[in-house]
KOLDOMAR-156984 format. One line per 2 residues: their letters; for each residue x, y, z of N, C-alpha, C, O, CB. Coordinates in nm, 2 decimals. Glycine has a CB too. Layout:
residues N
A> X:Y:Z:X:Y:Z:X:Y:Z:X:Y:Z:X:Y:Z; ...
//
This chain:
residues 147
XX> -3.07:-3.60:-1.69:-2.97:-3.50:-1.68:-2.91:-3.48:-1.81:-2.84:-3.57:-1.86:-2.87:-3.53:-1.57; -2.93:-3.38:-1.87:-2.83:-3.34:-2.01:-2.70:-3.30:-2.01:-2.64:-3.26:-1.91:-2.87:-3.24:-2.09
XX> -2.64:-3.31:-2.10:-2.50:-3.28:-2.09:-2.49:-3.13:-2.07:-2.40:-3.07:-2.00:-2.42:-3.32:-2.21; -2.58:-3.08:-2.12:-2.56:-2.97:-2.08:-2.49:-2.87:-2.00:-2.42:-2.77:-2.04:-2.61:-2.96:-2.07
XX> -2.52:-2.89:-1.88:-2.48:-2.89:-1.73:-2.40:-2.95:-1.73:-2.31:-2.87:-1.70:-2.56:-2.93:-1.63; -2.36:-3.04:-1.74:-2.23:-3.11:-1.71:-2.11:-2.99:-1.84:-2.02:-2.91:-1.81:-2.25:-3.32:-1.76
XX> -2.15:-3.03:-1.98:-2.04:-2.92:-2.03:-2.01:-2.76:-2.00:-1.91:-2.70:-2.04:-2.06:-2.92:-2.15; -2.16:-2.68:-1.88:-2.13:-2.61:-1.87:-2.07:-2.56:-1.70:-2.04:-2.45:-1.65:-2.21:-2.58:-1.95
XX> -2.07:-2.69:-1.65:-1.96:-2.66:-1.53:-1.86:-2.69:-1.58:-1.77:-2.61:-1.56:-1.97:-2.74:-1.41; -1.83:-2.78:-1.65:-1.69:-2.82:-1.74:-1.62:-2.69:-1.78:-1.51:-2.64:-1.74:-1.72:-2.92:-1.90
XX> -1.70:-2.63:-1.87:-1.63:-2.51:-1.91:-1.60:-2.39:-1.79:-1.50:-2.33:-1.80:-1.71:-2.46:-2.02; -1.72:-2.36:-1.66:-1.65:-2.30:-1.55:-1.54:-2.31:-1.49:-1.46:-2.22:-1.46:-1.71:-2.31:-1.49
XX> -1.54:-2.46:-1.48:-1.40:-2.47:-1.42:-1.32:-2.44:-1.49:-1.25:-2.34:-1.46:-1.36:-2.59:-1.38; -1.29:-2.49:-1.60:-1.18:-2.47:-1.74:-1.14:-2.27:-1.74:-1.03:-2.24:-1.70:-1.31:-2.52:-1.93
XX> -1.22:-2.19:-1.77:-1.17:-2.05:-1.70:-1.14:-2.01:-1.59:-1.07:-1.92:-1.56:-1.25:-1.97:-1.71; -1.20:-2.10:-1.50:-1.13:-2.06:-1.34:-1.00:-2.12:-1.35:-0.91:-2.05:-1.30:-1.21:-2.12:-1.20
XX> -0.95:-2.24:-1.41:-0.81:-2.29:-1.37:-0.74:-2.26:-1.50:-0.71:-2.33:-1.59:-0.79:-2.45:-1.32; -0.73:-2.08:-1.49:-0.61:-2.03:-1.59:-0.49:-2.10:-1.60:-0.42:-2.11:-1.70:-0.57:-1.88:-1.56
XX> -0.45:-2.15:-1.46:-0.27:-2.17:-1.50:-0.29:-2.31:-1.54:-0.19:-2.38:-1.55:-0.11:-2.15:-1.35; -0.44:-2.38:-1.58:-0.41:-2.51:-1.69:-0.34:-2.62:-1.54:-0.26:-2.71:-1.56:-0.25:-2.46:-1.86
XX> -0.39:-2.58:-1.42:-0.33:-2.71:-1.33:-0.41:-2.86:-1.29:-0.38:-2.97:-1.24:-0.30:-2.64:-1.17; -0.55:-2.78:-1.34:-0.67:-2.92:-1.33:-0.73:-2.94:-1.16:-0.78:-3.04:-1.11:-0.56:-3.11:-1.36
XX> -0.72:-2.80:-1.11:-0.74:-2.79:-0.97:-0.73:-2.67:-1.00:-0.65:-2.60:-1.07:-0.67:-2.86:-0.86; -0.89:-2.64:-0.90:-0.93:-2.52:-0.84:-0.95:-2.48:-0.70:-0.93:-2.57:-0.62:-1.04:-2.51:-0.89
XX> -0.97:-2.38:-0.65:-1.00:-2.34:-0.49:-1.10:-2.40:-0.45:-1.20:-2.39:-0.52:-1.02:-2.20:-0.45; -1.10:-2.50:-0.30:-1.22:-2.53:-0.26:-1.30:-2.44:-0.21:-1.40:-2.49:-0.17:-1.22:-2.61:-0.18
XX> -1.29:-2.31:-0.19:-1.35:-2.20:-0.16:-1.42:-2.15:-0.29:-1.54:-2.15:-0.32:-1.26:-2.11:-0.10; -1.34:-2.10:-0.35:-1.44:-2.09:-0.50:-1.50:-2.20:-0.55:-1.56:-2.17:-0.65:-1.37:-2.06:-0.61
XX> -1.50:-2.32:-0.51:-1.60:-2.43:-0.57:-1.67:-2.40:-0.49:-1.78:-2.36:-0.54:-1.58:-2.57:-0.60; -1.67:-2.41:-0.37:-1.81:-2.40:-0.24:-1.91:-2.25:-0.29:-2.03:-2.25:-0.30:-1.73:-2.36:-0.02
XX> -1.84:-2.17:-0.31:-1.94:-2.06:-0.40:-1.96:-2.07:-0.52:-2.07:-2.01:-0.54:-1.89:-1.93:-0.41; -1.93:-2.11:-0.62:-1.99:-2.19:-0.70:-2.10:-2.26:-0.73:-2.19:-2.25:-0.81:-1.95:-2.24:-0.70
XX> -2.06:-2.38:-0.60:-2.22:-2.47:-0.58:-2.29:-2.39:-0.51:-2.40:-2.39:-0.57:-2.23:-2.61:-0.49; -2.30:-2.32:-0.43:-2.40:-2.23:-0.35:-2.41:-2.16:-0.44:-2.44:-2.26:-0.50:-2.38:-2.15:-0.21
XX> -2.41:-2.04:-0.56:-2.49:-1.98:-0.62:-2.57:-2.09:-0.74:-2.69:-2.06:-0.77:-2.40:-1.87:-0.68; -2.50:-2.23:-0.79:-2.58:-2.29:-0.86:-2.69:-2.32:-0.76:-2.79:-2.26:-0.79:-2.52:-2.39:-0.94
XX> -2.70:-2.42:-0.61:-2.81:-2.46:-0.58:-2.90:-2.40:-0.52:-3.00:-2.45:-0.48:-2.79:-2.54:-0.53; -2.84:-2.20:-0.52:-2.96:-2.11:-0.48:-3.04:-2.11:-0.65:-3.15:-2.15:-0.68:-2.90:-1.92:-0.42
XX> -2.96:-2.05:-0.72:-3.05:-2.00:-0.88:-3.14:-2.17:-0.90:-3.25:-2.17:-0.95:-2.88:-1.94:-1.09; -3.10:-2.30:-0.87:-3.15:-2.42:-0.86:-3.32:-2.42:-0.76:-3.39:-2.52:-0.75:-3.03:-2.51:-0.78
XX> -3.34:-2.32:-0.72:-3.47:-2.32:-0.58:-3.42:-2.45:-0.49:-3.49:-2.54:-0.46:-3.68:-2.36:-0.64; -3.27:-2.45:-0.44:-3.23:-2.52:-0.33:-3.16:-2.47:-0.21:-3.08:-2.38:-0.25:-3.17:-2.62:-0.37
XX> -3.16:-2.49:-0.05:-3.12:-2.43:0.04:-2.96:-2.42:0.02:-2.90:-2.52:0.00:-3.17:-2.49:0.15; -2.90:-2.31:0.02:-2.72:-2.27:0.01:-2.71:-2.31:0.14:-2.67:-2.42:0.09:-2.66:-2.08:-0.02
XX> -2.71:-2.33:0.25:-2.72:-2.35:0.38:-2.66:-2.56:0.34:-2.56:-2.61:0.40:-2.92:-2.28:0.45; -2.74:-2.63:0.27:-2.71:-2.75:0.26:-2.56:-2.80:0.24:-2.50:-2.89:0.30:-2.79:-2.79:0.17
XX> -2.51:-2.70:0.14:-2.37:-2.75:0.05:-2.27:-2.68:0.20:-2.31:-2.58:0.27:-2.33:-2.64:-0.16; -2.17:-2.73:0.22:-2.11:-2.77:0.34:-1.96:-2.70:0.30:-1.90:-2.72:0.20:-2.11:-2.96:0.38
XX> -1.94:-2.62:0.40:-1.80:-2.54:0.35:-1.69:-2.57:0.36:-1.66:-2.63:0.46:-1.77:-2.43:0.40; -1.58:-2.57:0.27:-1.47:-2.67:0.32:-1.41:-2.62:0.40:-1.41:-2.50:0.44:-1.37:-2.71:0.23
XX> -1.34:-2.73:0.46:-1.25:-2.69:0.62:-1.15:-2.64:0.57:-1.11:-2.54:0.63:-1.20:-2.82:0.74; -1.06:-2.66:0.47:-0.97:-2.55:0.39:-1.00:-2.53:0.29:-1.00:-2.60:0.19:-0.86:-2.57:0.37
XX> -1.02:-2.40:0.30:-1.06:-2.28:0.18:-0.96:-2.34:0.06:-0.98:-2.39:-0.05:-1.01:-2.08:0.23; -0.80:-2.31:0.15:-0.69:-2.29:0.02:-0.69:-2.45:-0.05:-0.63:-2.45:-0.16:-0.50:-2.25:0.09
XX> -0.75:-2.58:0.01:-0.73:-2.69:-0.06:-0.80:-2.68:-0.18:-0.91:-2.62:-0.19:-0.75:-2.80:0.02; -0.73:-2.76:-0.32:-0.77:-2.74:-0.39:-0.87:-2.86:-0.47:-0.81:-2.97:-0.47:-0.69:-2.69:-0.43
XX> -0.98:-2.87:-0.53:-1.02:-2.95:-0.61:-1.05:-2.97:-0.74:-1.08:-2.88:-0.82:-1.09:-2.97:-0.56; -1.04:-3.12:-0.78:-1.01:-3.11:-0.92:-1.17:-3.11:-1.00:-1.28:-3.10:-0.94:-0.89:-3.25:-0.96
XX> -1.15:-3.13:-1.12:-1.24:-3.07:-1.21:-1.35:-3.20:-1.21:-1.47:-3.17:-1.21:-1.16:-3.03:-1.38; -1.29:-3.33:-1.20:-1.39:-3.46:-1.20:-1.51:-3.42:-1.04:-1.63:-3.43:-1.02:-1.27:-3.65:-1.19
XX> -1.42:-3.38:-0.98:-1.52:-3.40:-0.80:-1.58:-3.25:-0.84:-1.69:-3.27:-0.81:-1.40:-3.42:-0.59; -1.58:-3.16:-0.86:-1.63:-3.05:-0.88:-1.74:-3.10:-1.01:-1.84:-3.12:-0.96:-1.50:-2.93:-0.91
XX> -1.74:-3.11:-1.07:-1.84:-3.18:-1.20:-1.92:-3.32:-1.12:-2.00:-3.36:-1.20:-1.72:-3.24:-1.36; -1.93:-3.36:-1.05:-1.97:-3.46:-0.97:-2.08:-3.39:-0.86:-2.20:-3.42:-0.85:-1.84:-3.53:-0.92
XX> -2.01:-3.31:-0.80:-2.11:-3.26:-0.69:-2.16:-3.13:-0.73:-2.23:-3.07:-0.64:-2.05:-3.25:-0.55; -2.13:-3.06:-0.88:-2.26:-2.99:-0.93:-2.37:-3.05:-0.95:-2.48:-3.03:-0.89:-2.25:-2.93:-1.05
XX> -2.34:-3.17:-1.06:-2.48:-3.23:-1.11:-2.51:-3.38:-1.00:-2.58:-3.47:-1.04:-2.45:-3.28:-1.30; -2.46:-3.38:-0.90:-2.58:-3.46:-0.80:-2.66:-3.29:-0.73:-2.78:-3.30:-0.72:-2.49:-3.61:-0.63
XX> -2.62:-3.21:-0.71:-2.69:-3.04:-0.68:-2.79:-3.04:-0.76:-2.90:-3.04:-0.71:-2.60:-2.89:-0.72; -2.77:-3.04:-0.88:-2.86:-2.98:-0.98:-2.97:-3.16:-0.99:-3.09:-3.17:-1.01:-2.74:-2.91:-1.17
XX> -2.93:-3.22:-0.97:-2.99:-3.35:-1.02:-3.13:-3.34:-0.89:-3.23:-3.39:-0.92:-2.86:-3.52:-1.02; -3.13:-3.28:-0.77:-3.15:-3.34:-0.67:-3.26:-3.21:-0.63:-3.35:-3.20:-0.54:-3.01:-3.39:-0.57
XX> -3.22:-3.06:-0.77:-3.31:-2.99:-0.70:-3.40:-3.00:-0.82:-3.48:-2.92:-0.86:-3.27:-2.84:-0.64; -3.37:-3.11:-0.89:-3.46:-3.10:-1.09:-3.51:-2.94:-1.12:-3.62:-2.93:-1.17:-3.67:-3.22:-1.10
XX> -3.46:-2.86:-1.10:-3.42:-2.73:-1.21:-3.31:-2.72:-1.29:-3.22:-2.65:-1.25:-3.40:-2.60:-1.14; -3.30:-2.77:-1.38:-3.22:-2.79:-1.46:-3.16:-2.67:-1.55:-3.04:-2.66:-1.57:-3.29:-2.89:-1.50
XX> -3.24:-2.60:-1.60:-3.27:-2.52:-1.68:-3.23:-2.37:-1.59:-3.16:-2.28:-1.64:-3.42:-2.55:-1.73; -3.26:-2.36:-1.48:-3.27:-2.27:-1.37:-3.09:-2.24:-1.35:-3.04:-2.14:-1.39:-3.37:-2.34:-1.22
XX> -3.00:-2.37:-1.29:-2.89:-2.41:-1.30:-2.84:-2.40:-1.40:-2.76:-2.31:-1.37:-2.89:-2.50:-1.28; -2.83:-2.43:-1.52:-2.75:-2.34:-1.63:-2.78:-2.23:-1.69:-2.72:-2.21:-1.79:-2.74:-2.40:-1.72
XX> -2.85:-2.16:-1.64:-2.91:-2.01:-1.68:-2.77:-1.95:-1.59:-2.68:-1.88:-1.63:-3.10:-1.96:-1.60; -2.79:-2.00:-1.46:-2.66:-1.92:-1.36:-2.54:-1.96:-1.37:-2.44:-1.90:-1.31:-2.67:-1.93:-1.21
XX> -2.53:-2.09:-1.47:-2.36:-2.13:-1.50:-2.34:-2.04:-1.63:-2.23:-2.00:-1.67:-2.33:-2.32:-1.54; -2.44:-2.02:-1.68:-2.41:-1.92:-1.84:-2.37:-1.79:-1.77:-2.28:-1.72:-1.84:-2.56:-1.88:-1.96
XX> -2.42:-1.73:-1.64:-2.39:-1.57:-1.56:-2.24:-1.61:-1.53:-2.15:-1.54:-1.58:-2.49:-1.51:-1.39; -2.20:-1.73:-1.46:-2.06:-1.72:-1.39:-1.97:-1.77:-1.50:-1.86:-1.74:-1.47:-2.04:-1.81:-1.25
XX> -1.97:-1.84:-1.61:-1.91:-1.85:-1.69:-1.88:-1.67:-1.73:-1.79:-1.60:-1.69:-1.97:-1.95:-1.77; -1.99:-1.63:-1.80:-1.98:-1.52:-1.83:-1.87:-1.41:-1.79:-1.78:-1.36:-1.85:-2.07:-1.49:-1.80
XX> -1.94:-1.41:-1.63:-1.83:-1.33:-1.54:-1.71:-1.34:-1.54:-1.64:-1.24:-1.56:-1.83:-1.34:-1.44; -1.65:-1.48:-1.51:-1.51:-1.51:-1.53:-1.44:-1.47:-1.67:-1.32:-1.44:-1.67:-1.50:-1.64:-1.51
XX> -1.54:-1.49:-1.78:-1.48:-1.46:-1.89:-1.39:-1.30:-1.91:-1.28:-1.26:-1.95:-1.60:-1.48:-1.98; -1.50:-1.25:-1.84:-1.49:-1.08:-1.82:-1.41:-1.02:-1.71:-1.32:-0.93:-1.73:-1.63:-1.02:-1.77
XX> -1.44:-1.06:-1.61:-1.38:-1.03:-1.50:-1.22:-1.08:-1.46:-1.12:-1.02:-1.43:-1.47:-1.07:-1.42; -1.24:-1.22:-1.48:-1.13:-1.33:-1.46:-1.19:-1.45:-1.35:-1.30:-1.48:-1.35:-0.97:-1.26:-1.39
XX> -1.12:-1.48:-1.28:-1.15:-1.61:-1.19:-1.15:-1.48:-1.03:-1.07:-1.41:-0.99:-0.98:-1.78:-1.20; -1.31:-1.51:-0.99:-1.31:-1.45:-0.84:-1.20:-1.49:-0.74:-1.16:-1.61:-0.72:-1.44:-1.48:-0.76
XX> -1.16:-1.36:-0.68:-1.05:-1.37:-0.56:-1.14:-1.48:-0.48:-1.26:-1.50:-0.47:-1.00:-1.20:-0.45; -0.99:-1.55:-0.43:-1.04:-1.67:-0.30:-1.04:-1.62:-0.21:-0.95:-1.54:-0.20:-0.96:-1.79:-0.26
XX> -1.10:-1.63:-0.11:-1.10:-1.62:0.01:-1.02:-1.63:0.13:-1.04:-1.73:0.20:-1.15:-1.66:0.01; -0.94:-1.55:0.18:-0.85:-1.60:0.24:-0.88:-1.60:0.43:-0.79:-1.64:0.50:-0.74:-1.52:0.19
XX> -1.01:-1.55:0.48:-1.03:-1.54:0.59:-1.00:-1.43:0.66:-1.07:-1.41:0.76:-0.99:-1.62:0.62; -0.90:-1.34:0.63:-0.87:-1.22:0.68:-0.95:-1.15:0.60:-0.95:-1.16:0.47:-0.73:-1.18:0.68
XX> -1.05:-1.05:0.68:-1.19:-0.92:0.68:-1.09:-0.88:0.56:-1.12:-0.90:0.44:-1.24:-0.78:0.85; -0.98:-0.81:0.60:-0.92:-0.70:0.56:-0.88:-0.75:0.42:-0.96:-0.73:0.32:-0.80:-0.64:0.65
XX> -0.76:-0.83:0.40:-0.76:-0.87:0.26:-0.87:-0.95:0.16:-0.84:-0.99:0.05:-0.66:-0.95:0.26; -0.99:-0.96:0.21:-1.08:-1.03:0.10:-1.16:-0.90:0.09:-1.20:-0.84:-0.01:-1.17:-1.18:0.13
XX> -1.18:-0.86:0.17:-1.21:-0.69:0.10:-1.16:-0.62:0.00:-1.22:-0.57:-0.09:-1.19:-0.58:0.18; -1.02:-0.61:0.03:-0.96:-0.56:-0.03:-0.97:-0.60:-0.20:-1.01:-0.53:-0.29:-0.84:-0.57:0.04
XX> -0.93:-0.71:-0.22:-0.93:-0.84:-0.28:-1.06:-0.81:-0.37:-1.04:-0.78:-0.49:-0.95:-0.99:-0.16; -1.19:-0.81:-0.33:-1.34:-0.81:-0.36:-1.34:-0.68:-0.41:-1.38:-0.69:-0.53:-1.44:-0.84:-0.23
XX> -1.31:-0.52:-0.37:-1.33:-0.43:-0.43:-1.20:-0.40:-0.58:-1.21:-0.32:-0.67:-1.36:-0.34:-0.32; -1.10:-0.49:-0.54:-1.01:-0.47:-0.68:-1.07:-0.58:-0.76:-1.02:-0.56:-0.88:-0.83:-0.50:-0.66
XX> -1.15:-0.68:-0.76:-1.17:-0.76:-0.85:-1.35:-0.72:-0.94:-1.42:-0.77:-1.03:-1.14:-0.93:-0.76; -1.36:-0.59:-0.85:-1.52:-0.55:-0.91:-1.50:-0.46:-0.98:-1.57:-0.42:-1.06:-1.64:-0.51:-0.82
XX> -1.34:-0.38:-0.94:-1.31:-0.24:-0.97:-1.33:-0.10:-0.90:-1.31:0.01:-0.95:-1.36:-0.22:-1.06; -1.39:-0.13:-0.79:-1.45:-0.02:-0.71:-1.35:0.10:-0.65:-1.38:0.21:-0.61:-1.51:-0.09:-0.58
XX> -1.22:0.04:-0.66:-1.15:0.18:-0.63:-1.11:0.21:-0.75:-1.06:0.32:-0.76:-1.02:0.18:-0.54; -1.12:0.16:-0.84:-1.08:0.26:-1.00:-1.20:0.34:-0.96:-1.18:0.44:-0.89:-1.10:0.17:-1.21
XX> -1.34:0.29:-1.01:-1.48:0.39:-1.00:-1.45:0.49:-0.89:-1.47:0.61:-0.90:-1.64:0.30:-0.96; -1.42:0.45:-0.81:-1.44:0.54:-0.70:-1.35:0.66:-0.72:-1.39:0.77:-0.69:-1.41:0.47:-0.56
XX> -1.22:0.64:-0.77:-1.08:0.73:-0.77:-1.14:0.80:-0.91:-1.15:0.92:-0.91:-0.89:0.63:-0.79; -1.17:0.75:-0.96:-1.26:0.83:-1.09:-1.38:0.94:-1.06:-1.41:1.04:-1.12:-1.35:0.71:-1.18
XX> -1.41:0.90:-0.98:-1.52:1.03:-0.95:-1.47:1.10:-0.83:-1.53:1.20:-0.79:-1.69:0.99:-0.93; -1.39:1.05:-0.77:-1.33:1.19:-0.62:-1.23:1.29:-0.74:-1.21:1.40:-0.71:-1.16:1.10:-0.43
XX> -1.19:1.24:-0.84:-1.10:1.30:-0.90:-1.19:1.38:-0.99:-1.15:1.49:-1.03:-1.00:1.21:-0.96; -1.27:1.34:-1.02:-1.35:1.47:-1.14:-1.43:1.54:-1.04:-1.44:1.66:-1.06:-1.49:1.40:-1.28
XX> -1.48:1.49:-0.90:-1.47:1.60:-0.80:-1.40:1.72:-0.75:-1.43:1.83:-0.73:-1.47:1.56:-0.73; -1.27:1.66:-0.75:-1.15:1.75:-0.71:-1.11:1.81:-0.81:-1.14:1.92:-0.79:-1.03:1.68:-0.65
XX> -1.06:1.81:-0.95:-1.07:1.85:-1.04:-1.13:1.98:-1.15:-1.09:2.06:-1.23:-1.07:1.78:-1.05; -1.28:1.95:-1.09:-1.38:2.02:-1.18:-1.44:2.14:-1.10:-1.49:2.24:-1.14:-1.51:1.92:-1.23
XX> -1.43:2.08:-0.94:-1.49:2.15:-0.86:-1.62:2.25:-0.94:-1.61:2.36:-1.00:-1.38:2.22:-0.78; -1.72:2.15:-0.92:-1.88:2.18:-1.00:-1.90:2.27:-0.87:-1.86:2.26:-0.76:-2.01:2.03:-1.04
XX> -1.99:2.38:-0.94:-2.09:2.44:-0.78:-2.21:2.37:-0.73:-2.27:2.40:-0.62:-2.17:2.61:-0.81; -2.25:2.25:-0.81:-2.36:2.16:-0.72:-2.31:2.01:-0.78:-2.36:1.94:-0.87:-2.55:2.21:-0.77
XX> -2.17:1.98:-0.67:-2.10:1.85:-0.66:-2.20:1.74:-0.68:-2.17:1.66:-0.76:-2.03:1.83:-0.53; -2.32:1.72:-0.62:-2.41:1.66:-0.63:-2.43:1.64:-0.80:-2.38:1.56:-0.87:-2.52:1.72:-0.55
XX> -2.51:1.74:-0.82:-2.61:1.74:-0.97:-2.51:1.71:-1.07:-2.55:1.63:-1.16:-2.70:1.89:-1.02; -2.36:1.75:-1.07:-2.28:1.67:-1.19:-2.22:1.57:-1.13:-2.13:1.53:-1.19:-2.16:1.75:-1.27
XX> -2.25:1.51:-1.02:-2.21:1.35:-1.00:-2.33:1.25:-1.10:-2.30:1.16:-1.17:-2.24:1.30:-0.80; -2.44:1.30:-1.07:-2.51:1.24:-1.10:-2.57:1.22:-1.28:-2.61:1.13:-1.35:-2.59:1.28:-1.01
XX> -2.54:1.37:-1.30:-2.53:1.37:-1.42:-2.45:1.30:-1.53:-2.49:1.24:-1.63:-2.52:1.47:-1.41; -2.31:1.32:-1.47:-2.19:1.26:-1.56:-2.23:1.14:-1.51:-2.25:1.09:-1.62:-2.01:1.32:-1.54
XX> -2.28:1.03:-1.41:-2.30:0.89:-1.41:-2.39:0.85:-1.44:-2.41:0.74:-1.42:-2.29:0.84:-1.33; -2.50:0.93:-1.52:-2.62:0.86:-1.59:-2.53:0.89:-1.76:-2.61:0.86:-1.85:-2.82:0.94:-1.56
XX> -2.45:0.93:-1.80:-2.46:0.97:-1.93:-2.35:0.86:-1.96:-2.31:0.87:-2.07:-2.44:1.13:-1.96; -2.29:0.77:-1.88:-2.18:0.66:-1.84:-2.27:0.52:-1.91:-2.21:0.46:-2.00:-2.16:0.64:-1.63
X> -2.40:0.48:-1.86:-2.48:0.39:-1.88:-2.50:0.40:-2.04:-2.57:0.32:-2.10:-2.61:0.40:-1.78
//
């Protein structure tokens, strides 16, 4: 096992625990390990969900039960390919909403942390606004010229 993996869950956690407390969500670690031990070719079904979401865990037991994950599916390489995406992400995005169990607020939660009602309020509004005679063909238009 290289350090690799180990410095680059190190550094995951390290952007997820912005307020610097040395503890993260056991909910966001349990997604965590389930995207590392899927991009790993190991069953997500194995890693075991915590009984409380809101409890938190610290950075040593979270660095511990990545790399016995990663140690146990030997993709090594596979595993930090997808810690370089969620690092990434967090960098960009920030640290993913936790989970709170209510449909309604992690929805909610999930489309403000992707941006989907900005995008969305952005194009009902150049809808309502521009009123094109083929709403269609300048939706599509003005969102390929976006990319």
């Amino acid at each position: 096992m290289s350090g690799g993996t180990a410095d680059k869950a190190q550094r995951w956690f390290e952007v997820c625990d912005d307020k610097g407390k040395g503890k993260i969500s056991a909910a966001l670690v349990h997604a965590a390990k389930v995207r590392v031990l899927t991009a790993a070719g190991g069953d997500p079904a194995s890693v075991s969900a915590p009984k409380n979401g809101a409890a938190e865990v610290s950075a040593d037991q979270f660095l511990k039960e990545v790399l016995a994950l990663v140690q146990a599916s030997e993709k090594e390489g596979d595993a930090n390919k997808e810690l370089d995406t969620m690092i990434s992400e967090v960098e960009t995005l920030g640290a993913p909403p936790v989970e709170t169990g209510d449909p309604v607020r992690d929805m909610h939660a999930y489309r403000r942390y992707h941006g989907m009602d900005a995008a969305l309020g952005w194009l009902l509004q150049q809808l309502v606004t521009e009123q094109p005679a083929d709403p269609l063909k300048h939706l599509l238009t003005t969102t390929e010229g976006m990319e």
